[in-house]
N, C-alpha and C positions, 0 to 999 in steps of 0.2 A: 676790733675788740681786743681790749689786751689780757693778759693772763691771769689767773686766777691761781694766786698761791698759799692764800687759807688754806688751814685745814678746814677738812670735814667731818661730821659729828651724824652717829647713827641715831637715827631718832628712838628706837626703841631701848639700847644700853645708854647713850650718851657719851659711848667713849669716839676718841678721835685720831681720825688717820689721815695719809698725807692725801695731797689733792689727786693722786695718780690710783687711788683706789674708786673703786666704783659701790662695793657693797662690803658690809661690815662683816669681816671673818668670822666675830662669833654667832651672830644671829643671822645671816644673811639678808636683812635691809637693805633695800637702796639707802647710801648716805647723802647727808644732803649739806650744803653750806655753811657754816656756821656765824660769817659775818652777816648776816641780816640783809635787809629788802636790796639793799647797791648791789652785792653779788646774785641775786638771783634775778635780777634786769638783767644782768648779763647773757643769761642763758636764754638760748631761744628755743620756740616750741619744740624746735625737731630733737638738738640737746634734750631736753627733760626729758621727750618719750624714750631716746632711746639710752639714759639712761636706767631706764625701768626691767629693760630686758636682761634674762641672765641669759650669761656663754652659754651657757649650758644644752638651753632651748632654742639656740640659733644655729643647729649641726645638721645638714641633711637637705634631703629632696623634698621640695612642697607636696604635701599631701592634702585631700581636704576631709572637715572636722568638723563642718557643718554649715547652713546655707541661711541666709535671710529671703525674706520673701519681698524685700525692695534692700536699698543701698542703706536708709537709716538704720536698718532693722542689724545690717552686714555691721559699720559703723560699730553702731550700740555691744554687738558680740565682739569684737576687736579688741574694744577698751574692756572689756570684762577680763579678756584674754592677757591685754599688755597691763593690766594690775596686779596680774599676778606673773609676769616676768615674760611672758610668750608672745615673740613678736606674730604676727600675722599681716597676709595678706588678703585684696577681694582682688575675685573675677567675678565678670557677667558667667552666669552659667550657660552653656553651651546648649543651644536650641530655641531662644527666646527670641523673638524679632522687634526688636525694640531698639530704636535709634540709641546710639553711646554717650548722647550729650545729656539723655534723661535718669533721673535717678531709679525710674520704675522697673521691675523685672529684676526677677531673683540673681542674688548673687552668692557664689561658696567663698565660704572663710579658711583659706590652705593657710597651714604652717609647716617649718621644718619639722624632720621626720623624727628629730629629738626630742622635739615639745609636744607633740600629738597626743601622747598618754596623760602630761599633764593638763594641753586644753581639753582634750575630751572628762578629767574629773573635774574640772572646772565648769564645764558645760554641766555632764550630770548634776551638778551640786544645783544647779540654777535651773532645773529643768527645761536647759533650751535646746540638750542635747539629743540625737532619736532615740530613746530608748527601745526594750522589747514592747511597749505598748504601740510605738509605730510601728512595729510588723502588719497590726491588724487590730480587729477586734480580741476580748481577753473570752477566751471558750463560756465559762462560768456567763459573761452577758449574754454571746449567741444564747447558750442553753436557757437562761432565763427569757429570753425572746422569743426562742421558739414555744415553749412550754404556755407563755403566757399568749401567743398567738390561736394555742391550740386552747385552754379553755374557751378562748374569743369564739371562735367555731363551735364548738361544744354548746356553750349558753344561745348561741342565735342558732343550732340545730334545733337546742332541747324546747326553745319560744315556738319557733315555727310550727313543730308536734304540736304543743299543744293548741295552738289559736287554729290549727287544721280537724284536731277531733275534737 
């Protein structure tokens, strides 16, 4: 593959820098090629994604940020994550018995421990992350549950009196 010595052109200013830049100083976009369809053959899958990721987000110990409940589901949370700069990884999650060669059984989505605040707003925004409504039920439902449990009882007491006298 030989070198690529276009510049590059932020898609959201349009200004252009040299090819040894990765994202546009004033807006922080990934910048992208500017000579057309020949230079972006060039680049291959793994190039593009990781031109996506910022320095920033790739500092630290893998932590995890949240989990799929199979590998597409893992997958699908990844790309949510590396669109907005954060690279990530999958593991099978620890305790499933499920051969390696299959996609089935949950897996966690770890990242570095620099980007974890931002995938986790990234997650919230998209509701894929646990929020406080995964602790449990919200009290306000129990309470309406039980309340509406207890006229349940109430109306087949107050039937039964009557169909008895």
């Amino acid at each position: 593959m030989s070198e690529v010595t276009e510049p590059l052109t932020c898609p959201r200013c349009a200004s252009t820098h040299p090819a040894e830049e990765r994202f546009c100083p004033e807006c922080g976009m990934p910048l992208v090629y500017s000579g057309g369809d020949r230079l972006d053959k060039l680049l291959t899958e793994r190039q593009e994604r990781a031109r996506k990721i910022k320095p920033q987000y790739a500092e630290g110990a893998l932590v995890r940020v949240a989990g799929g409940r199979n590998q597409v589901e893992a997958e699908f949370i990844q790309g949510l994550l590396l669109e907005e700069g954060v690279p990530s990884t999958l593991r099978r999650t620890a305790g499933f018995d499920v051969p390696d060669f299959l996609a089935a059984g949950p897996r966690d989505v770890l990242v570095p421990e620099s980007g974890a605040l931002a995938a986790r707003e990234v997650l919230l925004e998209t509701d894929l992350a646990p929020g406080p409504a995964a602790a449990g039920p919200a009290p306000l439902k129990v309470l309406a549950g039980l309340l509406g449990g207890l006229a349940l009882v109430a109306v087949i007491a107050w039937v039964v009196s009557e169909l008895i006298a």
